[in-house]
Backbone as ProteinMPNN parsed JSONL, in Angstrom:
{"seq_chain_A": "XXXXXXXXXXXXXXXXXXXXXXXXXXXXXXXXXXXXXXXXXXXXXXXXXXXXXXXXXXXXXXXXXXXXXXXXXXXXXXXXXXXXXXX", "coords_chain_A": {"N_chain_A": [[-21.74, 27.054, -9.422], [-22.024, 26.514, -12.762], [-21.371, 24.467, -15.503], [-20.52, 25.751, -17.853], [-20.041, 28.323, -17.088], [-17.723, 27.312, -15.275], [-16.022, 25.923, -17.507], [-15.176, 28.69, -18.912], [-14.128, 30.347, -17.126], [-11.743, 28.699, -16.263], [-10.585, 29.073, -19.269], [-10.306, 31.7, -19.047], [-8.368, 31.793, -17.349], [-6.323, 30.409, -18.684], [-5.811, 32.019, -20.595], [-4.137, 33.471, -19.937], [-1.86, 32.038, -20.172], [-0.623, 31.626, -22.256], [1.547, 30.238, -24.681], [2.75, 31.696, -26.623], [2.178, 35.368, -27.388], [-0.944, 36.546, -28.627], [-1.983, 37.949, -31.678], [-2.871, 41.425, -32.502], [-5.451, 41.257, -33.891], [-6.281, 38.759, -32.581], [-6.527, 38.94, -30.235], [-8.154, 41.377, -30.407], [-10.424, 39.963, -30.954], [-10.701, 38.369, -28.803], [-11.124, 40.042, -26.337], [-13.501, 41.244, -27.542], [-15.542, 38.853, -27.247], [-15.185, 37.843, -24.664], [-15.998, 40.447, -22.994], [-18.764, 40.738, -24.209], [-19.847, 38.38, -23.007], [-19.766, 38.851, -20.349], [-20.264, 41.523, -19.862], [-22.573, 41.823, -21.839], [-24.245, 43.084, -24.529], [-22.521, 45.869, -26.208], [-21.929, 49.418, -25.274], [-22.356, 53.171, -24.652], [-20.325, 55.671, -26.051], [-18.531, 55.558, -29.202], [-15.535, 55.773, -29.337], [-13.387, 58.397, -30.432], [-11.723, 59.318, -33.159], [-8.575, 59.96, -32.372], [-8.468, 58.097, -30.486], [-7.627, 55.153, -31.123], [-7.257, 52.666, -30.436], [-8.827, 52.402, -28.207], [-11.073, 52.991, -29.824], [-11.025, 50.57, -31.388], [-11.162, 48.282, -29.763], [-13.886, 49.211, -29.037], [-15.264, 49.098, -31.158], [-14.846, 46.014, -32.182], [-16.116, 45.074, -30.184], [-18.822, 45.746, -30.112], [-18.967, 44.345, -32.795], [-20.453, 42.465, -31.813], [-22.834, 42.336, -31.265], [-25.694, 41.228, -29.889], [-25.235, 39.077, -29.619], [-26.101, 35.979, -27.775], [-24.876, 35.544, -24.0], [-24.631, 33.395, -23.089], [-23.586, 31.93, -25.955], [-21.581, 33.255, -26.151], [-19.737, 33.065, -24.399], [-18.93, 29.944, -25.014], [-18.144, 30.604, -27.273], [-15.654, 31.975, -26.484], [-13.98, 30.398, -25.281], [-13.958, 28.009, -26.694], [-12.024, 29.776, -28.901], [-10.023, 30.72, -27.005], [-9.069, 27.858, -27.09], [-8.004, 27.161, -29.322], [-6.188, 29.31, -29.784], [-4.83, 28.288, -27.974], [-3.581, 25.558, -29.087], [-2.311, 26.433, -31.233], [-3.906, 27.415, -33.416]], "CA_chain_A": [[-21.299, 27.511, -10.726], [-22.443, 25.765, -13.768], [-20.261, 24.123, -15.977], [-19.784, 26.148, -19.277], [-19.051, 29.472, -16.377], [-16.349, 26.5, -15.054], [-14.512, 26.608, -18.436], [-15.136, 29.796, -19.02], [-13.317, 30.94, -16.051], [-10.634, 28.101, -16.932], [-10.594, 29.717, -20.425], [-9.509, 33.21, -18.754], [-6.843, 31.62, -16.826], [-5.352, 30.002, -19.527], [-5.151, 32.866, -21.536], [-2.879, 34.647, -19.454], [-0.675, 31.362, -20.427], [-0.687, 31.308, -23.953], [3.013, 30.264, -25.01], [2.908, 33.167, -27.2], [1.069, 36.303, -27.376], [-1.434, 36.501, -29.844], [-1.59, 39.162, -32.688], [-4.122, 42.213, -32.553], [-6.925, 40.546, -34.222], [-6.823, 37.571, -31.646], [-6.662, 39.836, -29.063], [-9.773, 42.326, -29.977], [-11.446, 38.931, -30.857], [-10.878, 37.71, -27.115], [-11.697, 41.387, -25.959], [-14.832, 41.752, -27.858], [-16.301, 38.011, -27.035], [-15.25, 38.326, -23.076], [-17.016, 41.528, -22.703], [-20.303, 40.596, -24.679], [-20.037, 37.366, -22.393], [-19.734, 39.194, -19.372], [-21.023, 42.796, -19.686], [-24.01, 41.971, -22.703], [-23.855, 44.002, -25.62], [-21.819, 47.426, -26.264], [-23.005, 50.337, -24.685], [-21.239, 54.175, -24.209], [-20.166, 56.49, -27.137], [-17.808, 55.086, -29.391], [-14.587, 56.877, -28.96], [-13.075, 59.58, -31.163], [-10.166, 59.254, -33.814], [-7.498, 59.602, -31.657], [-8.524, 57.083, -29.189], [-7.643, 54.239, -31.99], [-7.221, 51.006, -29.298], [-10.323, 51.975, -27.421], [-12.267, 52.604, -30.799], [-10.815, 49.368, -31.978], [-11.551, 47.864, -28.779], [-15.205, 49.349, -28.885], [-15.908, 48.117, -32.714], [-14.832, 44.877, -31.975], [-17.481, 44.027, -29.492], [-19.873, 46.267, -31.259], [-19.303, 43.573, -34.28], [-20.835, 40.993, -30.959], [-23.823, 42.89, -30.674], [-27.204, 40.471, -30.476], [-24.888, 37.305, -29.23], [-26.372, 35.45, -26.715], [-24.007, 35.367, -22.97], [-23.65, 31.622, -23.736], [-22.98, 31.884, -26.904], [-20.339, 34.085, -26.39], [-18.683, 32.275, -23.598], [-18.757, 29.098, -25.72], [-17.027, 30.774, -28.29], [-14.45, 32.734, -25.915], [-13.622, 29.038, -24.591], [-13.688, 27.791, -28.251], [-11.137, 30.705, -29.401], [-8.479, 29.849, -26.136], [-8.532, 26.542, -27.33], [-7.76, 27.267, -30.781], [-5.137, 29.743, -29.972], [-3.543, 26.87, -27.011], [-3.388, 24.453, -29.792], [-1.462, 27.389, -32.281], [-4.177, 27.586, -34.569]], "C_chain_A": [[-21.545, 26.387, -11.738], [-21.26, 25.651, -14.649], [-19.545, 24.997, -17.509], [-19.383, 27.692, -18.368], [-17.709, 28.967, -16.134], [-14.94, 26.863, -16.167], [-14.746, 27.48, -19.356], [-13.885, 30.433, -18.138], [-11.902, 30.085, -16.017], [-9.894, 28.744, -18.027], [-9.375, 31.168, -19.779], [-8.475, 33.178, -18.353], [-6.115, 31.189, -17.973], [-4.87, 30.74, -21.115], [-3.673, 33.569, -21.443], [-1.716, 33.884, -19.3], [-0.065, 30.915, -21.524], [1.297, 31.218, -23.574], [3.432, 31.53, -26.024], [1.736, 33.857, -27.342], [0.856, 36.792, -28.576], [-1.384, 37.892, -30.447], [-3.025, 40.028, -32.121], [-5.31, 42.158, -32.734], [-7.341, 39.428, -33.146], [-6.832, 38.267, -30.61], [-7.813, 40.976, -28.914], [-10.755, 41.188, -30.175], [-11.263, 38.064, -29.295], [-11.302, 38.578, -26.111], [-12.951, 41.051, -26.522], [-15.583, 40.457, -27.201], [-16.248, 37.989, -25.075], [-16.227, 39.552, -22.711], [-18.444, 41.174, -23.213], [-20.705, 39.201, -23.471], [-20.13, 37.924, -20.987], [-20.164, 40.984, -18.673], [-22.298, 42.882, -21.104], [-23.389, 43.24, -23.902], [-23.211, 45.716, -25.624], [-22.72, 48.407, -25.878], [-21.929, 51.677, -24.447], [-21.28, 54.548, -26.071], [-19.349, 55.371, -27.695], [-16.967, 56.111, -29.242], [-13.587, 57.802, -30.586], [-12.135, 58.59, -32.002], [-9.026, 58.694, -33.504], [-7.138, 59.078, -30.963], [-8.348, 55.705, -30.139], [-7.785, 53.377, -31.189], [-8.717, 51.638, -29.404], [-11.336, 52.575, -28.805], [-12.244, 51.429, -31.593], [-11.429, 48.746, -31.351], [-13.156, 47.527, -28.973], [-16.162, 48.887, -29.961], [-15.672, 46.788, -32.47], [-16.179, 44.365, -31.374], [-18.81, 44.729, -30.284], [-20.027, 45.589, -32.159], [-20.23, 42.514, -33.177], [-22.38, 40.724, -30.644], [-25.438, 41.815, -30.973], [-26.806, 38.762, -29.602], [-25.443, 37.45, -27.775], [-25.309, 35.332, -24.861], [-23.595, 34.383, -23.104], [-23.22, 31.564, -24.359], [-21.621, 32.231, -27.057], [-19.096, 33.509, -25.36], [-18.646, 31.122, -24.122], [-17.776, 29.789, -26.551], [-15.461, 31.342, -27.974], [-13.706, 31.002, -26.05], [-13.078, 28.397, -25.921], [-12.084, 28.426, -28.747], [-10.481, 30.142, -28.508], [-8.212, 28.785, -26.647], [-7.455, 26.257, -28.545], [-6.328, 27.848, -30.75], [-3.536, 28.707, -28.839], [-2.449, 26.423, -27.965], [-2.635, 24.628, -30.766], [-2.227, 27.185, -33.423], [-4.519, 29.165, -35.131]], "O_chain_A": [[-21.186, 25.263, -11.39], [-20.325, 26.453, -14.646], [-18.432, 24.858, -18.018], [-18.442, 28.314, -18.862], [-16.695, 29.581, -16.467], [-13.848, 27.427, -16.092], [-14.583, 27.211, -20.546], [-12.859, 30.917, -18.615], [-10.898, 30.744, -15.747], [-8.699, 28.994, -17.872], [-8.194, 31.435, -20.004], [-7.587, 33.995, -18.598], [-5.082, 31.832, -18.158], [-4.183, 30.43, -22.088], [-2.743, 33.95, -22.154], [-0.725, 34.301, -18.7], [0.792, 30.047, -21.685], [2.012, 31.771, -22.739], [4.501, 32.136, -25.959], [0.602, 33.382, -27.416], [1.645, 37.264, -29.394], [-0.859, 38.847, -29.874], [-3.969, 39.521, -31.515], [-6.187, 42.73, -32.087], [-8.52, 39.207, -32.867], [-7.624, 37.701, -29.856], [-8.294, 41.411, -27.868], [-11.866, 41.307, -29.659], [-11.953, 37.083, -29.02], [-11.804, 38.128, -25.081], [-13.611, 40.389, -25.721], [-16.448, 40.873, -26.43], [-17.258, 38.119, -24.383], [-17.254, 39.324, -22.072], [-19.336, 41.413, -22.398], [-21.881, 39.099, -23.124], [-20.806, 37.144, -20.317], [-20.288, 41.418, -17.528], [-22.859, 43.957, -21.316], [-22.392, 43.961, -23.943], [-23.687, 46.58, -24.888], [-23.941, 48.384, -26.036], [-20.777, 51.415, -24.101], [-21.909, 54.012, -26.983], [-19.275, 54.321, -27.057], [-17.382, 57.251, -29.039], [-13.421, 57.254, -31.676], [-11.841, 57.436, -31.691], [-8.485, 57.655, -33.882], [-5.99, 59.107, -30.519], [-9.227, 54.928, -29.767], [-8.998, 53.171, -31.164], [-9.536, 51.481, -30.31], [-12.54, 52.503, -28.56], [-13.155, 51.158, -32.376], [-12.455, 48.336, -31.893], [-13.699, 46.425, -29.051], [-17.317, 48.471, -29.868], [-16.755, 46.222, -32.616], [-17.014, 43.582, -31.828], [-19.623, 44.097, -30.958], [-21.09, 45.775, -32.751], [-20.796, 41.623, -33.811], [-22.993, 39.772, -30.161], [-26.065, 41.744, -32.03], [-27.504, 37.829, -29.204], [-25.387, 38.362, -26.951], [-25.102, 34.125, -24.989], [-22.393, 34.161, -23.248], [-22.089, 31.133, -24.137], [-20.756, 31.747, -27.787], [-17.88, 33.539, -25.549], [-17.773, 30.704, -23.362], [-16.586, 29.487, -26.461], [-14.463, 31.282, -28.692], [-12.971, 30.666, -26.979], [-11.872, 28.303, -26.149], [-11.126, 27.675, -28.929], [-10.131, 28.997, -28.795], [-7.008, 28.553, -26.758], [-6.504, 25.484, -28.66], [-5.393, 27.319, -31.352], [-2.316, 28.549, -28.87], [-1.23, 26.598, -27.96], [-2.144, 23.673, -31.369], [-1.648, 26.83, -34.449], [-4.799, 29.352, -36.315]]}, "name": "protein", "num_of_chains": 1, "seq": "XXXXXXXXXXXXXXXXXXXXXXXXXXXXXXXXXXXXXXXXXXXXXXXXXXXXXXXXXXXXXXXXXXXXXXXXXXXXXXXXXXXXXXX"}
């Protein structure tokens, strides 16, 4: 395993230790950059109206669309840090 998967996969654990849980926006922005980092750009319908989360969900990474896999796990890693640190 190469080192930016390392804290990447660090990254994921230490989300699920945040001292507090982040707001909606930091949360489809850690959704959308995880998924483009680990399933490549959006793919599937987007979802209806009444499915608000999972069309939130699905626009989010849809805004990710073109980023590189590195890129995007740099920036996941980036973002945990940011939200660790309470910014």
């Amino acid at each position: 395993m190469d080192e930016l998967q390392q804290r990447f996969t660090k990254a994921t654990e230490d989300v699920q230790t945040l001292p507090a849980r982040p707001g909606n926006d930091a949360l489809l922005e850690l959704y959308a950059l995880f998924k483009q980092a680990t399933a490549g750009d959006v793919h599937g319908a987007r979802p209806g109206l009444l499915s608000m989360v999972a069309r939130a969900k699905h626009d989010a990474w849809a805004a990710k669309k073109g980023m590189a896999r590195d890129e995007a796990m740099v920036a996941y890693v980036d973002y945990v840090a940011a939200l660790k640190a309470g910014a």
